[in-house]
C-alpha atoms as an extended CHARMM CRD file, in Angstrom:
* protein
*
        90  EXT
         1         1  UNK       CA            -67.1680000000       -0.7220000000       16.4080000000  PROA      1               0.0000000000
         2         2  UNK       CA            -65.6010000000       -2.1240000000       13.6250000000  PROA      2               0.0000000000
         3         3  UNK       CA            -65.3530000000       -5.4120000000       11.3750000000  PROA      3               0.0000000000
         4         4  UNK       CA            -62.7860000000       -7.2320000000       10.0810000000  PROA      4               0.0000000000
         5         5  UNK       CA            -62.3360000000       -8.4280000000        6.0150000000  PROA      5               0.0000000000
         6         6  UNK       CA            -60.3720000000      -10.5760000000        4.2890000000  PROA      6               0.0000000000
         7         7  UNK       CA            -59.5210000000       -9.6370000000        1.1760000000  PROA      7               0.0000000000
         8         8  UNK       CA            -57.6050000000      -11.9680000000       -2.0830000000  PROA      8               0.0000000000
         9         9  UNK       CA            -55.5800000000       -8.9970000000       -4.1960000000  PROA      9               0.0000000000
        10        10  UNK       CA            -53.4240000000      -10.4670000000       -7.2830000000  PROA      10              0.0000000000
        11        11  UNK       CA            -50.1790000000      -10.7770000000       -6.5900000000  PROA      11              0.0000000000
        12        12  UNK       CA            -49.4050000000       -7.4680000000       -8.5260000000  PROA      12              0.0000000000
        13        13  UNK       CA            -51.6070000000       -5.2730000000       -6.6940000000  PROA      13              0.0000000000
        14        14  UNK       CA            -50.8830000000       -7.0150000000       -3.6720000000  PROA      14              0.0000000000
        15        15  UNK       CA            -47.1240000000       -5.7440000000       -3.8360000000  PROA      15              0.0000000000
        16        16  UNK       CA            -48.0790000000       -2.3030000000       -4.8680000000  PROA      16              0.0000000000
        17        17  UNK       CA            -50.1710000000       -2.3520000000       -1.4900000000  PROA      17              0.0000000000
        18        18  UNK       CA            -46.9500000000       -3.2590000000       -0.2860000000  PROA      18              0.0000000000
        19        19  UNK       CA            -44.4890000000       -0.7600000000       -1.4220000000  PROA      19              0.0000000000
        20        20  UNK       CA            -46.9270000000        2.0000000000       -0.7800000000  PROA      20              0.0000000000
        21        21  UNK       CA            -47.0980000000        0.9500000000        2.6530000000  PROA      21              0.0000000000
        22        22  UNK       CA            -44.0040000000        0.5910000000        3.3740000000  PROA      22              0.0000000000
        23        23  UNK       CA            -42.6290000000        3.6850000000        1.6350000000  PROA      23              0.0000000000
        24        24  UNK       CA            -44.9780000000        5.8280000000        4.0890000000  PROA      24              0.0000000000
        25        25  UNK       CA            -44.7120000000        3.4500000000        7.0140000000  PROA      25              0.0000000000
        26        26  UNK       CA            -48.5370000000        3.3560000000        6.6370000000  PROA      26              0.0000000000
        27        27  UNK       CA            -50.5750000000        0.4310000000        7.4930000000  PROA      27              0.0000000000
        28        28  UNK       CA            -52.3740000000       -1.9630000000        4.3680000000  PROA      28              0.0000000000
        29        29  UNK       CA            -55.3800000000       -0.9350000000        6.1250000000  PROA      29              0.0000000000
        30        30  UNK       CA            -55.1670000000        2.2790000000        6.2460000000  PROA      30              0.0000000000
        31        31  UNK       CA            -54.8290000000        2.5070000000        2.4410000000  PROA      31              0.0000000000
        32        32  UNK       CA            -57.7930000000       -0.2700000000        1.8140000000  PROA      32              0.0000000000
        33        33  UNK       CA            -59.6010000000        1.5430000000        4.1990000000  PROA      33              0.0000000000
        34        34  UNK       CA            -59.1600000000        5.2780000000        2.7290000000  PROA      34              0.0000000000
        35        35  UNK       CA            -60.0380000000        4.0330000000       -0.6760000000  PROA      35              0.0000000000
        36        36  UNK       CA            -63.4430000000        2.2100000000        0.7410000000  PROA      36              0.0000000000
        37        37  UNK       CA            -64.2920000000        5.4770000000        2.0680000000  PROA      37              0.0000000000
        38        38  UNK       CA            -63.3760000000        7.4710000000       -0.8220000000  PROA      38              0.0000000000
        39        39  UNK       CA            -64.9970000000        5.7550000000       -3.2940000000  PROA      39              0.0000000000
        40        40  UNK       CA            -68.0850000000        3.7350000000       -1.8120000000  PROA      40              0.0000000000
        41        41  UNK       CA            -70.7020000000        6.7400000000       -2.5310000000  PROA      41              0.0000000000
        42        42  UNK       CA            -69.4140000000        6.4480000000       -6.2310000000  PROA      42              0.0000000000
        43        43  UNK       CA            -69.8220000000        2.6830000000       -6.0840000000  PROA      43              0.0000000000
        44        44  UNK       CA            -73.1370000000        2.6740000000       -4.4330000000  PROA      44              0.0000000000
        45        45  UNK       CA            -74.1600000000        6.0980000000       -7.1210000000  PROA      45              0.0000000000
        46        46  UNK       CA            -73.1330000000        3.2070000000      -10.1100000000  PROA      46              0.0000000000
        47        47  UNK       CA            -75.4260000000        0.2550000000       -8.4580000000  PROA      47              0.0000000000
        48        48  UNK       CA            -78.0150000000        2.3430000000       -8.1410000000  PROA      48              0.0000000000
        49        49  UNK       CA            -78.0850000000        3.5250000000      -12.3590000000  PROA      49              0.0000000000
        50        50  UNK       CA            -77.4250000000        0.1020000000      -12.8380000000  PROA      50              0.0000000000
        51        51  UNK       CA            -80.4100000000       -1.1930000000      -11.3850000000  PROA      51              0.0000000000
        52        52  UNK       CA            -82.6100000000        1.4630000000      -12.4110000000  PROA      52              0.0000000000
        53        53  UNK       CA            -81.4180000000        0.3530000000      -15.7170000000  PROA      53              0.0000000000
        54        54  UNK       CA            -82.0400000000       -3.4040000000      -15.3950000000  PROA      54              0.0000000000
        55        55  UNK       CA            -86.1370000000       -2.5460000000      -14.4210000000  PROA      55              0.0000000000
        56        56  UNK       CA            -86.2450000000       -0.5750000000      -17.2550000000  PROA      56              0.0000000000
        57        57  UNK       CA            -85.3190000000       -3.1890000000      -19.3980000000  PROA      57              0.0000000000
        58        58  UNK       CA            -88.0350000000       -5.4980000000      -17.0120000000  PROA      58              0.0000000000
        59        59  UNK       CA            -90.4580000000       -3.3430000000      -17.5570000000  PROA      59              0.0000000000
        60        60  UNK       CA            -90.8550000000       -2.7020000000      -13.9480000000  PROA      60              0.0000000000
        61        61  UNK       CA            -90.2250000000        1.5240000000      -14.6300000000  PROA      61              0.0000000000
        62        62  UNK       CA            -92.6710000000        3.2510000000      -16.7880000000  PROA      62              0.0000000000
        63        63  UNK       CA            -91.1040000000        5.0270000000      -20.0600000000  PROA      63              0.0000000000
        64        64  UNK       CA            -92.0430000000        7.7660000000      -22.2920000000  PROA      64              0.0000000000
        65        65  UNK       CA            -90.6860000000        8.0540000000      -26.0660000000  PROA      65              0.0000000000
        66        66  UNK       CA            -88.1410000000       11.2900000000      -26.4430000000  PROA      66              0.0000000000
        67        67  UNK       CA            -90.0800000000       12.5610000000      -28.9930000000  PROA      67              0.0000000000
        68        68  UNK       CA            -93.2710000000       12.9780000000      -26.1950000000  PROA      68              0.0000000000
        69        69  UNK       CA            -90.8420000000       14.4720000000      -24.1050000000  PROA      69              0.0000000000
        70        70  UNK       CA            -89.6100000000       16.8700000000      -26.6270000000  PROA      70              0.0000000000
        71        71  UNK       CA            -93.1180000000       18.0580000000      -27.8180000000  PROA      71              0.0000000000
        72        72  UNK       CA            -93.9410000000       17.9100000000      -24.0860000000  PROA      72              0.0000000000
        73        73  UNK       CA            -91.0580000000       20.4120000000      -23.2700000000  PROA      73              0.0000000000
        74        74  UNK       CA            -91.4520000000       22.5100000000      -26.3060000000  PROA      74              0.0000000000
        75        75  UNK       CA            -87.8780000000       22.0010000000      -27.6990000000  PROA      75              0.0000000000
        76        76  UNK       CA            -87.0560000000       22.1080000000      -31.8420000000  PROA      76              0.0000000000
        77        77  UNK       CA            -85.6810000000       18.9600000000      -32.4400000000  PROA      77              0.0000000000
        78        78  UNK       CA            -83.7050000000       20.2430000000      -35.4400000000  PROA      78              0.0000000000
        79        79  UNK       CA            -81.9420000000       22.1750000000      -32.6650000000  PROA      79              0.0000000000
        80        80  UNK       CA            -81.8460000000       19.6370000000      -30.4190000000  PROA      80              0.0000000000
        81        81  UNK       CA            -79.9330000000       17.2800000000      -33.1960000000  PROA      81              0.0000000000
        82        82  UNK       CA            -77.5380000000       20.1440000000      -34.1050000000  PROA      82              0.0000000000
        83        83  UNK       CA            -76.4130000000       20.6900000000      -30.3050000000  PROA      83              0.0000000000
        84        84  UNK       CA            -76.1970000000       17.2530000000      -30.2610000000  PROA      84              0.0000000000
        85        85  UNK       CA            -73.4440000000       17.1100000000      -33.1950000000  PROA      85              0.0000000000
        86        86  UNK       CA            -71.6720000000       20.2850000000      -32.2490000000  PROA      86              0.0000000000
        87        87  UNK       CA            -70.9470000000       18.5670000000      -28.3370000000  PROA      87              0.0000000000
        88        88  UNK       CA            -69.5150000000       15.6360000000      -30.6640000000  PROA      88              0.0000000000
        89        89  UNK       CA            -67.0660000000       17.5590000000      -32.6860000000  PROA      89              0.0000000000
        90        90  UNK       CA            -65.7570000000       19.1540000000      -29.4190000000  PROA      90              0.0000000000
């Protein structure tokens, strides 16, 4: 089974869609269509941080502060800082 969309593109990325189909005597569809199902599990991967994110900031997720964790997990935190700045100067 299937479903049908309609879709409003700007007029730029509407003749890119275009050329590209043309150029490879591929269908629009096809390309929309390859994209959707290339890149949905990212999309869906991005909603899902994002709303994690939003009941943090509601409240709705409990939190601990990194310093419990640290203690908790038995890392230095001098160390801890100084990885940090050597993965910045890389």
């Amino acid at each position: 089974m299937s479903h049908t969309l309609t879709l409003r593109l700007p007029d730029d990325l509407s003749g890119r869609l275009d050329r590209l189909a043309e150029s490879t005597s591929r269908s629009k569809s096809f390309y929309v269509r390859t994209l959707i199902e290339d890149h949905i599990s990212e999309l869906e991967y991005v909603a899902g941080i994002d709303a994690y994110a939003e009941a943090v900031r509601k409240g709705e997720v409990e939190t601990r502060p990194m310093d419990e964790l640290i203690d908790e997990l038995g890392f230095d935190r001098d160390e801890l800082i100084a990885e940090g700045h050597r993965e910045l100067s890389l």
